[in-house]
Backbone as CSV, one residue per row, in Angstrom:
resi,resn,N_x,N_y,N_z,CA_x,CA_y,CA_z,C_x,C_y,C_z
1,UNK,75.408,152.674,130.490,75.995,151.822,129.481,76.663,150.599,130.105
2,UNK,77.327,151.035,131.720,77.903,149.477,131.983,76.859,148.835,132.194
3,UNK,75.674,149.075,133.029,74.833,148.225,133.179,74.575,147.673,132.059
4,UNK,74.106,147.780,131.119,73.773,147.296,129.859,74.305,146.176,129.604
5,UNK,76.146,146.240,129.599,77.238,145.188,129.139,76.704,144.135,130.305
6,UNK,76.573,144.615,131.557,76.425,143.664,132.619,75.228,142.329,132.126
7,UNK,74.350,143.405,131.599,73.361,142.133,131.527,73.096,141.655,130.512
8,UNK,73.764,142.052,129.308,73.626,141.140,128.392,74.870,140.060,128.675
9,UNK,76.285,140.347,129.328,77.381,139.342,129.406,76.587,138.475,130.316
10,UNK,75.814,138.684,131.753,74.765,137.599,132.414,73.838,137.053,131.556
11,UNK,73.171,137.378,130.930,72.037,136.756,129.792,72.715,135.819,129.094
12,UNK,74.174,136.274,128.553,75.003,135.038,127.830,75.464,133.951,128.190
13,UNK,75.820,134.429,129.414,76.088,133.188,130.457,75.293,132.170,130.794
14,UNK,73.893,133.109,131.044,72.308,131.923,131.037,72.559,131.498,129.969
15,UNK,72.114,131.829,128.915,71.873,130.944,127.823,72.952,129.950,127.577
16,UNK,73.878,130.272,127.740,75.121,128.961,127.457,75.055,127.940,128.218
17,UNK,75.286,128.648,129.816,74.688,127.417,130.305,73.605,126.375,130.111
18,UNK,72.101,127.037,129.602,71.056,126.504,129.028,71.291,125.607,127.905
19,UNK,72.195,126.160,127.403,72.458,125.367,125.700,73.505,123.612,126.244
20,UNK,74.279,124.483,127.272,74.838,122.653,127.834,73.847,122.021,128.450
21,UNK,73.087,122.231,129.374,72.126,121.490,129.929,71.108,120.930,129.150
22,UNK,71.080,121.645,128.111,70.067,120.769,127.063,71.016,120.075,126.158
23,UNK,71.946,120.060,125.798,72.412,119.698,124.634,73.849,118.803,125.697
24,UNK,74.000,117.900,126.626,74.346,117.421,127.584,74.985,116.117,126.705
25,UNK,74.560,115.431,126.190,74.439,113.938,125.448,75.502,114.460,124.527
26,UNK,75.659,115.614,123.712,76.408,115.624,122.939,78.001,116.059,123.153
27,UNK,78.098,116.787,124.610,79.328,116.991,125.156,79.659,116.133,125.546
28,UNK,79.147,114.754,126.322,79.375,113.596,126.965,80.220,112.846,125.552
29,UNK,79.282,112.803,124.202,80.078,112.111,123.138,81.750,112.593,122.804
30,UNK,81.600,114.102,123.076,83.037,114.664,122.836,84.134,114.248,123.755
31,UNK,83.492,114.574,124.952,84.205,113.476,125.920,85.242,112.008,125.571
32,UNK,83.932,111.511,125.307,84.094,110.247,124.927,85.445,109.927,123.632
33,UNK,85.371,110.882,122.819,86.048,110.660,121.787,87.687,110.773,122.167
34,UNK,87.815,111.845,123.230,89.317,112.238,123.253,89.304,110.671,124.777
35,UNK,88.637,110.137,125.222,88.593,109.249,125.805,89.343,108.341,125.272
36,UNK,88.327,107.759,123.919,89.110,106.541,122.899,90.282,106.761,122.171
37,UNK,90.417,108.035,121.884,91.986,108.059,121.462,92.269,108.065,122.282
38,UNK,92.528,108.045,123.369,93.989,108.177,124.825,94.227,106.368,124.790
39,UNK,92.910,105.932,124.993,92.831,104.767,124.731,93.579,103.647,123.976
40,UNK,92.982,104.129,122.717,93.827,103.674,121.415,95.535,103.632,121.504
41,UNK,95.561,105.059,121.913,96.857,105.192,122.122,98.042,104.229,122.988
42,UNK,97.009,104.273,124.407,97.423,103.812,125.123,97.905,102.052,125.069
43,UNK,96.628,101.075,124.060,96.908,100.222,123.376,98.052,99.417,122.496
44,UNK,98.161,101.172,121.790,98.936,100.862,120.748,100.704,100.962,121.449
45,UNK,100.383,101.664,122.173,101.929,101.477,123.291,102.041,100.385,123.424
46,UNK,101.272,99.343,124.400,101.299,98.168,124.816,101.946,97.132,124.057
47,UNK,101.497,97.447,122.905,101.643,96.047,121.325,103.060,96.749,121.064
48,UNK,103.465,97.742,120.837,105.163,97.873,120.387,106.022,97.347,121.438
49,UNK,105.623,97.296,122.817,105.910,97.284,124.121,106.195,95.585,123.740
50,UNK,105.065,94.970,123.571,105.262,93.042,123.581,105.768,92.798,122.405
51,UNK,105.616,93.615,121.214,106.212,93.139,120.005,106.918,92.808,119.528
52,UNK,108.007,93.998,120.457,109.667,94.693,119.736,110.608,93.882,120.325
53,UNK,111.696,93.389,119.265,112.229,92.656,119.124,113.601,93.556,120.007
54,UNK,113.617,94.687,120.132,114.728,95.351,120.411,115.522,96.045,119.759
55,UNK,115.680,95.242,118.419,116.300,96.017,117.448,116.211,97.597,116.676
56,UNK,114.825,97.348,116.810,114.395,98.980,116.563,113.970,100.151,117.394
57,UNK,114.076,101.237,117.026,113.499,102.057,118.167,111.823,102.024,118.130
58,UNK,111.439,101.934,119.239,109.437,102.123,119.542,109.434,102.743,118.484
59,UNK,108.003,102.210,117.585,107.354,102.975,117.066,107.467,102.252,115.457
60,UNK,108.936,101.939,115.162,109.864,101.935,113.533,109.545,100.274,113.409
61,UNK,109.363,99.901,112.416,108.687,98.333,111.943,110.017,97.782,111.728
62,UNK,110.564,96.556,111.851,112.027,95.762,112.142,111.753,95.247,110.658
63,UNK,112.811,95.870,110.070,113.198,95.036,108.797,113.659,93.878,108.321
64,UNK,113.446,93.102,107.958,114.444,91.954,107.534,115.002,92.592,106.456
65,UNK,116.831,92.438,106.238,117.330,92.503,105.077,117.233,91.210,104.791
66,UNK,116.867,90.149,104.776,117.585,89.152,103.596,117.304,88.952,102.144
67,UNK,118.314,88.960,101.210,117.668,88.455,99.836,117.441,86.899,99.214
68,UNK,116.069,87.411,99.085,115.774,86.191,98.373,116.039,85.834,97.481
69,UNK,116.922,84.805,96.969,116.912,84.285,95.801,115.793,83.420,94.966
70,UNK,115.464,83.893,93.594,114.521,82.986,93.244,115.310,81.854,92.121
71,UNK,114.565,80.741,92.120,115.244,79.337,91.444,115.361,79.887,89.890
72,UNK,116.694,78.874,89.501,116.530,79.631,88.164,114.969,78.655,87.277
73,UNK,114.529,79.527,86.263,113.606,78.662,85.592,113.852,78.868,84.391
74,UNK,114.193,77.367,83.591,114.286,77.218,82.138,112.889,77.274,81.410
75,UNK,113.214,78.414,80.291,112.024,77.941,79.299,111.760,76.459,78.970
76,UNK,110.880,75.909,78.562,110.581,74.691,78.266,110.935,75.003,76.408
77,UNK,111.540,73.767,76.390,111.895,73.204,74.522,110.342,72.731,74.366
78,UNK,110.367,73.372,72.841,109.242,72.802,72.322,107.960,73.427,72.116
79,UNK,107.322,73.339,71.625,106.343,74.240,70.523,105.231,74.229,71.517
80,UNK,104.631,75.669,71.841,103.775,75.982,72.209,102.126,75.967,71.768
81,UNK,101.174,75.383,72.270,100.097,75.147,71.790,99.681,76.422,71.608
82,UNK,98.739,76.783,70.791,98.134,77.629,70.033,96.715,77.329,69.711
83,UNK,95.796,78.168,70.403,94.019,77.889,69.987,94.576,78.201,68.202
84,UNK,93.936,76.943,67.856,93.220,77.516,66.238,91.932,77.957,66.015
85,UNK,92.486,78.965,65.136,90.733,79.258,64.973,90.379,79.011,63.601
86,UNK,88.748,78.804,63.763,88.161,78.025,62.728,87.375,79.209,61.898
């Protein structure tokens, strides 16, 4: 019976290995992916890094409080045109 386990756990091993060696292109893409996020990441450090004004901590977008005031605006005197209809 151990023999048995022995060679089917070796047979599994072949074949897996077999299954990366053929299927090679698609682990390389997975690769690749945790690649571009480190990347990205690493980017996106950079830009808070030149951005930040100081005021905020990395990461938090710098608010302006100021309020804007808007102008006052008077209705206009005087009679509003109106499509007639015919």
């Amino acid at each position: 019976m151990d023999s048995y386990n022995n060679e089917t756990f070796s047979t599994n091993i072949k074949n897996s290995i077999n299954y990366i060696i053929e299927n090679h292109h698609k682990f390389l893409l997975l690769l690749f992916v945790f690649f571009i996020i480190y990347f990205v990441d690493y980017i996106t450090y950079i830009n808070t890094m030149l951005y930040n004004n100081g005021n905020s901590p990395p990461g938090l977008p710098i608010l302006n409080n100021q309020i804007h005031q808007l102008p006052n605006v008077k209705n206009p005197k005087g009679k509003r045109n109106k499509s007639r209809r015919r």
